[in-house]
C-alpha positions in Angstrom: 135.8 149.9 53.9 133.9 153.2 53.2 130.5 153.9 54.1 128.5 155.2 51.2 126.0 156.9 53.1 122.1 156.4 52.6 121.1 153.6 50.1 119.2 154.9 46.9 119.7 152.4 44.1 120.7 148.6 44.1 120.1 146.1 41.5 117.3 148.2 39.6 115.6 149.0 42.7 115.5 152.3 43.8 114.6 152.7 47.2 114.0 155.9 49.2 114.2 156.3 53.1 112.3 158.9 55.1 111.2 159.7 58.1 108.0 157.9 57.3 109.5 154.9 56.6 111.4 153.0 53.4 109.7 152.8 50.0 111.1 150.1 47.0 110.6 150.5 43.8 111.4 149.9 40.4 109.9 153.0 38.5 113.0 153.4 36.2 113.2 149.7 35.3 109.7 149.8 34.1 109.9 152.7 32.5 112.5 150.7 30.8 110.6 147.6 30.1 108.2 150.1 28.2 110.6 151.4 25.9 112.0 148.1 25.1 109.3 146.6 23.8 107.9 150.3 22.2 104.9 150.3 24.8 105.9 154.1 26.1 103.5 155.4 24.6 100.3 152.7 24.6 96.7 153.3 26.4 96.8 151.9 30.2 94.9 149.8 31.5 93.9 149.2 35.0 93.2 145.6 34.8 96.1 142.6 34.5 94.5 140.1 32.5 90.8 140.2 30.4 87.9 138.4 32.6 87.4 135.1 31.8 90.7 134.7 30.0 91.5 131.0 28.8 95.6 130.3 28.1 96.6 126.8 26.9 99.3 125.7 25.6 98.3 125.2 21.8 95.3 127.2 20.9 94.6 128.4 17.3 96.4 131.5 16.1 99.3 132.8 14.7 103.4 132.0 16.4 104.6 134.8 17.5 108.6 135.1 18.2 109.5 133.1 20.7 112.9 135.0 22.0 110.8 137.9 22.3 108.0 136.8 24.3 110.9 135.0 26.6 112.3 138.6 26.7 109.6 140.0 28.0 108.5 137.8 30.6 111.7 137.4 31.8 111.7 141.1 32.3 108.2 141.2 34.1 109.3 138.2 36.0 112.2 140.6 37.6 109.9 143.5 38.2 107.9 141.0 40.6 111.1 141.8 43.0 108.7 144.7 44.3 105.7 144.2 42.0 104.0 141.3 44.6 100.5 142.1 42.4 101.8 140.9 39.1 103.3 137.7 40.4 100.2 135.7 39.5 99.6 136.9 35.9 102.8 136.4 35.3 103.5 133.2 36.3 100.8 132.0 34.2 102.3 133.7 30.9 105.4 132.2 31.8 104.3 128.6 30.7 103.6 129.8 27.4 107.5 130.4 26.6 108.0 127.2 24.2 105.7 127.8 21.4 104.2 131.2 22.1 101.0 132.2 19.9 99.7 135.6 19.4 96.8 135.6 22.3 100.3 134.6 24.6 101.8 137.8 23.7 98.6 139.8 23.7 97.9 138.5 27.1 101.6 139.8 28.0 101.0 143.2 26.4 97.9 143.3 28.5 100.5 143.6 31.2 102.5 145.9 30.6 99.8 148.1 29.2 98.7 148.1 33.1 101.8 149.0 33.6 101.7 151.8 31.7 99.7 153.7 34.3 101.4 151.7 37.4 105.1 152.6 37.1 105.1 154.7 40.1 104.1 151.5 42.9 106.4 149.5 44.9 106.3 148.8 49.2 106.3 150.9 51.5 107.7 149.8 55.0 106.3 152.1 57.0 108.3 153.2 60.6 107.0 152.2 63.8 103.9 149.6 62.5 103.0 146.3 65.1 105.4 143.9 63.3 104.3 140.8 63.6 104.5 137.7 60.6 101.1 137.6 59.4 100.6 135.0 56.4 97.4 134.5 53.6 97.1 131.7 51.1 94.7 130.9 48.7 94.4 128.5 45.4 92.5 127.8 42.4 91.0 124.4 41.6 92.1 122.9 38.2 92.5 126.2 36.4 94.9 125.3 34.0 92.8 123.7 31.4 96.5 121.9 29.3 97.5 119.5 32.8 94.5 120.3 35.1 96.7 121.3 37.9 96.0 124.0 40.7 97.8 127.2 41.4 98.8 127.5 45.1 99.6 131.6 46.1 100.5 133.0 49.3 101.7 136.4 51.0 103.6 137.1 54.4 103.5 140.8 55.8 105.6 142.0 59.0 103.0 144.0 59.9 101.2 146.1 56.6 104.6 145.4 55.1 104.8 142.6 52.3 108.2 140.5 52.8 107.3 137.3 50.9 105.1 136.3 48.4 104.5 133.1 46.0 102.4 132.0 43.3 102.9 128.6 41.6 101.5 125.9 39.6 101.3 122.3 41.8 103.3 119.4 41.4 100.7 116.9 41.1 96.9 116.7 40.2 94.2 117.2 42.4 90.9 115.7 42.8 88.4 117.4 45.0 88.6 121.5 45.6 89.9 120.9 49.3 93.0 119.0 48.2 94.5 121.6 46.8 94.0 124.0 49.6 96.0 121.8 51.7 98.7 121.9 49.2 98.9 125.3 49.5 98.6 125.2 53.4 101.8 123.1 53.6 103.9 125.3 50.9 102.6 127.9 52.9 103.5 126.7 56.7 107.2 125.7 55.2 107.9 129.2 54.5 106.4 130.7 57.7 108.7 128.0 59.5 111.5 129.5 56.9 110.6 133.2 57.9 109.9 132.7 61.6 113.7 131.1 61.3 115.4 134.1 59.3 113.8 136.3 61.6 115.1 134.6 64.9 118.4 134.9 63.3 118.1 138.5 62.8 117.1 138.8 66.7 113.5 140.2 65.4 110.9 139.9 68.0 
């Protein structure tokens, strides 16, 4: 066994240690992304998704290819490794991957359009910060307007660090705006109980 020295690159993340700390990212991969689907050169945006934005699963408007819209949020979908502020929008465009019409696809170019002037993020895992599991959930209420289901979405941070994050449609239908909440809560608490155990494991304190 050799030792390689300092880690730089692994998987499509690049990742670069300092005395400040460790940063992830995956600027070349979207860079990448870009050029695949000839967005290199379009106008940023700095929002993910228009306001008020209605998806559903057959709306009017033109098909669009489906193997390239499954292309493209398959790609997105893998730049959510370090990219925790997509993981909403892009779960939601990822239900769309069967028939695909042209406001699908426009609603995934919105994406990529914002990240068009976004390449350059990732974590940062600062040295030294208080590093204790701190965890935030949230839902919607009946947002998806083809099965009236809720969205549950949650975050964990060791510290100001973000180690785990979530957002997903839920199984079943709710039917008051504090039912879904509590479905989040307990998706939530599972993977605290998960963390909390990993972390015992790792003799982290």
């Amino acid at each position: 066994m050799s030792d390689l020295g300092i880690m730089h690159y692994f998987l499509g993340i690049e990742v670069v240690q300092s005395d400040a700390g460790i940063f992830v990212s995956q600027k070349k991969y979207a860079q990448e992304i870009l050029d695949r689907f000839d967005m290199k050169n379009c106008n940023s945006t700095t929002t993910l998704v228009e306001t008020g934005l209605k998806l559903v699963k057959n709306p009017a408007g033109k098909g669009v290819d489906s193997t390239l819209y499954k292309q493209m949020v398959g790609s997105l979908m893998y730049l959510t490794a370090t990219r925790p502020n997509l993981m909403y929008v892009v779960s939601l465009i990822s239900r769309y991957m069967e028939q695909p019409k042209d406001i699908h696809l426009l609603a995934a170019k919105r994406i990529l359009r914002y990240l068009r002037g976004t390449t350059e993020l990732g974590l940062l895992y600062k040295k030294g910060e208080q590093s204790c599991l701190i965890g935030f959930i949230d839902s919607d209420y009946a947002r998806d307007l083809d099965d009236r289901k809720s969205t549950s979405g949650y975050v964990f941070m060791l510290g100001f660090a973000v180690v785990s994050w979530s957002s997903k449609k839920q199984s079943l239908v709710t039917l008051s705006t504090t039912e879904p909440e509590f479905v989040a809560a307990a998706s939530c608490a599972c993977q605290a109980l998960w963390l909390r155990k990993i972390l015992k494991e790792m003799h982290f304190e």
